[in-house]
BAPASE-197196 format. One record per residue (C-alpha): x, y, z; residue in three letters. Coordinates in steps of 0.25 Angstrom, whole numbers. Layout:
% residues N
xx; yy; zz; rest
X; Y; Z; ALA $
...
END
This chain:
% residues 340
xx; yy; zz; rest
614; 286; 108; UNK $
612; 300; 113; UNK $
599; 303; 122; UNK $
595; 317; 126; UNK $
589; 318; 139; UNK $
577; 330; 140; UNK $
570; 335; 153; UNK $
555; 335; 149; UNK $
543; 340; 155; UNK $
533; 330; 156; UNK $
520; 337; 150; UNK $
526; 340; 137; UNK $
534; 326; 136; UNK $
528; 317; 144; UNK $
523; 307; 134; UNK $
536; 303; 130; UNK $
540; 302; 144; UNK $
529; 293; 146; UNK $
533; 284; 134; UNK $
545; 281; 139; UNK $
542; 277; 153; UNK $
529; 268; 145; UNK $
541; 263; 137; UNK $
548; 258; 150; UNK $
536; 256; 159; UNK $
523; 252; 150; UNK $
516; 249; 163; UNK $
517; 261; 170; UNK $
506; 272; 165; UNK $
510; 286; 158; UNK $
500; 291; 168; UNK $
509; 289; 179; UNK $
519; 299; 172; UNK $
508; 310; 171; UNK $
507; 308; 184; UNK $
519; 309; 188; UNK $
522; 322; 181; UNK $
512; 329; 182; UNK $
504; 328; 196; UNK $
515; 325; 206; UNK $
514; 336; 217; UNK $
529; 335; 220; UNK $
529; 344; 207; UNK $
533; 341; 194; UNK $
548; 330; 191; UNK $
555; 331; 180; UNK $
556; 323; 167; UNK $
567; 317; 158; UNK $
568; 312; 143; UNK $
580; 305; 136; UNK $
577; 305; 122; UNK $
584; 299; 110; UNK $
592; 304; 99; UNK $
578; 304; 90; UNK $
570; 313; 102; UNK $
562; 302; 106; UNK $
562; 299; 123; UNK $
569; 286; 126; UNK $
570; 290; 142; UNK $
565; 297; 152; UNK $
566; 300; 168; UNK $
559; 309; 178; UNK $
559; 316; 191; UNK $
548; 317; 200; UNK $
547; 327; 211; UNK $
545; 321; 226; UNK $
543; 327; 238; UNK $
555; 321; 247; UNK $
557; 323; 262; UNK $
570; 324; 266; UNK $
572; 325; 282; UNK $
558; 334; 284; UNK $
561; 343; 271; UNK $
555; 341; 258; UNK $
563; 341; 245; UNK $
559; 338; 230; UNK $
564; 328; 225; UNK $
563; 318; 213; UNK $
560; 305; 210; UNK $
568; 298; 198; UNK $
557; 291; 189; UNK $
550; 286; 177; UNK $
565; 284; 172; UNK $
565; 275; 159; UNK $
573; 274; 147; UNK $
568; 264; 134; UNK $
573; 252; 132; UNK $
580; 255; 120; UNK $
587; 267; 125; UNK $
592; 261; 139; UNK $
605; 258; 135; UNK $
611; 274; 129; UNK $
612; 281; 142; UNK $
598; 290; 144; UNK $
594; 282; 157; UNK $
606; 289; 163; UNK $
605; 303; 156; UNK $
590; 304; 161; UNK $
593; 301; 176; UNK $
607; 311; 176; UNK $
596; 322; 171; UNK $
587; 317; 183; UNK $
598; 317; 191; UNK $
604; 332; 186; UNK $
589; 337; 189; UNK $
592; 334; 204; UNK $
605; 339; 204; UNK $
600; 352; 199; UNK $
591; 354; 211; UNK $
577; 351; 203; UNK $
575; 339; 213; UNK $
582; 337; 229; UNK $
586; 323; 227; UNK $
580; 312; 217; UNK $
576; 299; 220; UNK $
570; 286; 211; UNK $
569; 272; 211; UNK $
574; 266; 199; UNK $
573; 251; 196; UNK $
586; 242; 193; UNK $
588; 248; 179; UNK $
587; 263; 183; UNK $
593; 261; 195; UNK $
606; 261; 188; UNK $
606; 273; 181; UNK $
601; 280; 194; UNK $
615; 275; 201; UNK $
623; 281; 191; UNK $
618; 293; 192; UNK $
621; 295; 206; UNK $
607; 291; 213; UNK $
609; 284; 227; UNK $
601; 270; 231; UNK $
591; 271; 241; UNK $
585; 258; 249; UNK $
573; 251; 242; UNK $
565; 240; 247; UNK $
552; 232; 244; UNK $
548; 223; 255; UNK $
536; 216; 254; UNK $
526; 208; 261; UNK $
519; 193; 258; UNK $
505; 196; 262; UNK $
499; 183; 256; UNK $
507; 171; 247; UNK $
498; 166; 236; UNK $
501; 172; 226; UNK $
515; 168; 228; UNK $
514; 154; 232; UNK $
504; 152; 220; UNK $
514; 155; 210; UNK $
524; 142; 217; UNK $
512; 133; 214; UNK $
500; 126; 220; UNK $
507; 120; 232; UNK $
514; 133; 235; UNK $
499; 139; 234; UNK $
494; 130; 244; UNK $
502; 135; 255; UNK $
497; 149; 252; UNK $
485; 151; 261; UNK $
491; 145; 276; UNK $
505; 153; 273; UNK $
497; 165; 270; UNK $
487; 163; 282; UNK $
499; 162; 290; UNK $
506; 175; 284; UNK $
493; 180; 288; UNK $
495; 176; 301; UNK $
508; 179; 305; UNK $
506; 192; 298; UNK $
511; 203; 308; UNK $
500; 213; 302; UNK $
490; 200; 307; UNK $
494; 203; 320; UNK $
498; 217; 321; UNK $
487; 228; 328; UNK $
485; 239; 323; UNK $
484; 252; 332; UNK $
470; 255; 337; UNK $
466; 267; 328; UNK $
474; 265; 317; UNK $
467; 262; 303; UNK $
471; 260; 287; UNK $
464; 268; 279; UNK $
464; 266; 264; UNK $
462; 281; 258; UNK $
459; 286; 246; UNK $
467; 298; 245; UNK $
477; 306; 255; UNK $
474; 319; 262; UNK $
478; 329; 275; UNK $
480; 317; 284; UNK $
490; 311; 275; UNK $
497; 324; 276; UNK $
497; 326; 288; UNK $
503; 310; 292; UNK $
514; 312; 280; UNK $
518; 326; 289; UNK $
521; 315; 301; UNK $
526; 306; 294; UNK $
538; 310; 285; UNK $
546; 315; 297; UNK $
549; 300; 298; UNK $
555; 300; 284; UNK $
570; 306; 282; UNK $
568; 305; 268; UNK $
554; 304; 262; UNK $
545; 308; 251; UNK $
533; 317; 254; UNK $
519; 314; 254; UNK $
505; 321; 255; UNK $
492; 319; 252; UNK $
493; 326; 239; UNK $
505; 317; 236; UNK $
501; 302; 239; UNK $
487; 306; 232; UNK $
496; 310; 221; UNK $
505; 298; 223; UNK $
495; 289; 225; UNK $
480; 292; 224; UNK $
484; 298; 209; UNK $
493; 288; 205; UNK $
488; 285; 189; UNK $
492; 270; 189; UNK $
490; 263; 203; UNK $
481; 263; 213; UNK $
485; 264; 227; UNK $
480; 261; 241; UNK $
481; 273; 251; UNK $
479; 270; 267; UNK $
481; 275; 279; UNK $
484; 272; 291; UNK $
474; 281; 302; UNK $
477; 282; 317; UNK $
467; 289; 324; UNK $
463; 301; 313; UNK $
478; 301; 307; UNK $
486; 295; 297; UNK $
497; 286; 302; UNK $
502; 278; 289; UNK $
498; 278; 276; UNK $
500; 265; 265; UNK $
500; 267; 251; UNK $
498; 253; 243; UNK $
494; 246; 230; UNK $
492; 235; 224; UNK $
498; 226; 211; UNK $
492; 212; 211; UNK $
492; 208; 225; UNK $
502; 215; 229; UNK $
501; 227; 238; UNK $
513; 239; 237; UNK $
515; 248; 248; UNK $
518; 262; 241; UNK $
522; 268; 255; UNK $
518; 267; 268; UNK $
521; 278; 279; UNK $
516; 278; 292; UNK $
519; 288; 305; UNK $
524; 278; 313; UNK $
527; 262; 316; UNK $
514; 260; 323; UNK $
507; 266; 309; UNK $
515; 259; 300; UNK $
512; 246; 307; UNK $
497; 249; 307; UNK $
498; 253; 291; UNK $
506; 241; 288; UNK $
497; 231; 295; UNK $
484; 237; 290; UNK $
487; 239; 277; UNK $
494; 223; 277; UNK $
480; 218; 282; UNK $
473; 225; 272; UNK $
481; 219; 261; UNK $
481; 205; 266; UNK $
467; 206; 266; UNK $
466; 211; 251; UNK $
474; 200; 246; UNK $
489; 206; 243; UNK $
498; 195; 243; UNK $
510; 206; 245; UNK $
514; 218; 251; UNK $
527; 228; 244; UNK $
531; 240; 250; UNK $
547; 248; 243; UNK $
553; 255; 252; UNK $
564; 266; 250; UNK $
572; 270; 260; UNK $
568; 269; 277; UNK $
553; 269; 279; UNK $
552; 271; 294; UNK $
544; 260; 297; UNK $
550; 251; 284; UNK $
554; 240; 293; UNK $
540; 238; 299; UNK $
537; 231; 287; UNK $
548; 219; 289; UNK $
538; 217; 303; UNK $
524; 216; 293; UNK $
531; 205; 284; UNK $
538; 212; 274; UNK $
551; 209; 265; UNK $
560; 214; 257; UNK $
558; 211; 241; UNK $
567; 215; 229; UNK $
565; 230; 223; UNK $
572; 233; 211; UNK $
570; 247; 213; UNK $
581; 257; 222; UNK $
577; 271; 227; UNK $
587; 280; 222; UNK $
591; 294; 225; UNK $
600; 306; 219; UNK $
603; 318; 227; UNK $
611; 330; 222; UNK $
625; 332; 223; UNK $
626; 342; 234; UNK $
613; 341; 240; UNK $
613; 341; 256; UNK $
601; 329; 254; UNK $
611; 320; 250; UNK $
613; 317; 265; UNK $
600; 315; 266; UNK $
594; 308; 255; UNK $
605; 298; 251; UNK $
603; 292; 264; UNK $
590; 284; 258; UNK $
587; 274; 268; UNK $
580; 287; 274; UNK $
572; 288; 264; UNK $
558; 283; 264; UNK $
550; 281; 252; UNK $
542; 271; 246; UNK $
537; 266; 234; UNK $
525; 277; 233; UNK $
538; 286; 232; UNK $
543; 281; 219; UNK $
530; 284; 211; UNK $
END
């Protein structure tokens, strides 16, 4: 079966774009791809349909500009989403015709380097085509262990409250002081500090996405479908760290976490711990993708590793001097806030 594979601009075609992500995604909002299109202030991406012998759209992938920081200089780059291809068409071949036109698209010079974060199935398809594996982790930390004893039965659920008292306890956040004049704020929107601690801190970061306040209000204040928790860590009249969080069920998710140094990103760390100990999370998650300076403080505060079934992936062009640079990805350091 013969597909044709179409570069489309979103204002005139996005609605069939949008039904064939709500085809593979019915839980993800079409705001969201509005969003994404239209209002990123990286600039506009690119866009993708396969179509079907009868015209109809049985695929479709896209690019999305990002800001990446590559050793102090910025490049624009994109990331490889919203990929998805209907059932009834995954097995002729347009999955692969849609990423080699995301992939020619870099190799033209549209975008620096291209990165995504596929799940099992995708990730296959992004092999072939040449993208490298970066490392992924989740890590996750057991904040209280009712809800998970309670599903063993009611002599497992006995046991719950002295073995959370003594997680409690032994807690190193329970313990741990916090610096005199240091303090987590919960904010309501970023402004000119954030700018001026994301200037200090991305020096730390070989290879990192950028951020300013326009951006994370963007990212995360003007998010169509989620709700997020913004705080910052204050020492004296600056920022020193900033946390970004939400919450399914009782389950808290560390979008990302940066902080200037270790003492800041202990202090972050143990606030923001305490404040969802006393809220009731039963769990804290945090992905990770790359080197976060700092990462392996959270193995000290009780964390773990845990199954993800997603990889960071990334395509450089033939030719390009990054590719030194950028298929080294242990230096990178993103998080999940930085695969939308």
């Amino acid at each position: 079966m013969s597909y044709t594979i179409e570069r489309v601009e979103w204002k005139e075609h996005g609605d069939e774009v949008s039904a064939v992500l709500l085809e593979s995604f019915p839980d993800v909002p079409a705001a969201r791809y509005a969003w994404l299109h239209e209002h990123n202030p990286a600039g506009p991406g690119a866009v993708w349909l396969a179509r079907g012998p009868d015209g109809r759209p049985v695929g479709t992938a896209a690019v999305h500009s990002r800001n990446i920081v590559v050793d102090g200089r910025v490049y624009l780059a994109g990331l490889a989403t919203n990929f998805a291809v209907v059932p009834q068409a995954r097995a002729f071949g347009p999955a692969v015709a849609l990423q080699r036109a995301v992939v020619a698209a870099c190799e033209a010079g549209e975008f620096a380097f291209i990165y995504g974060f596929p799940n099992r199935a995708a990730k296959a398809v992004f092999e072939r085509l040449g993208y490298s594996p970066g490392r992924t982790r989740r890590l996750a930390r057991l904040l209280r262990s009712r809800p998970y004893l309670e599903r063993a039965g009611r002599l497992a659920t006995m046991l719950a409250t002295p073995l959370d008292m003594a997680m409690r306890v032994l807690a190193r956040e329970s313990w741990s002081r916090v610096s005199r004049g240091t303090r987590l704020e919960r904010v309501a929107a970023f402004d000119g500090d954030y700018d001026r601690f994301w200037v200090r801190v991305r020096s730390r970061h070989p290879v990192v996405a950028e951020r300013d306040a326009e951006f994370m209000n963007w990212r995360y204040v003007g998010w169509p479908s989620r709700r997020y928790d913004l705080a910052v860590l204050r020492r004296g009249d600056e920022i020193a760290a900033t946390i970004v969080s939400y919450v399914i069920n009782d389950i808290v998710y560390i979008a990302e976490l940066f902080a200037l140094d270790r003492e800041a990103f202990d202090g972050a760390l143990v606030a923001f711990l305490r404040a969802q100990r006393r809220s009731g999370a039963s769990a804290v998650s945090v992905i990770l993708l790359g080197e976060a300076p700092c990462d392996g403080r959270l193995g000290a505060y009780g964390f773990h590793l845990r199954d993800v079934e997603r990889s960071l992936m990334v395509h450089v062009p033939a030719g390009s001097p990054l590719r030194s640079l950028v298929h080294l990805v242990d230096r990178w350091s993103l998080f999940e806030g930085d695969i939308l």
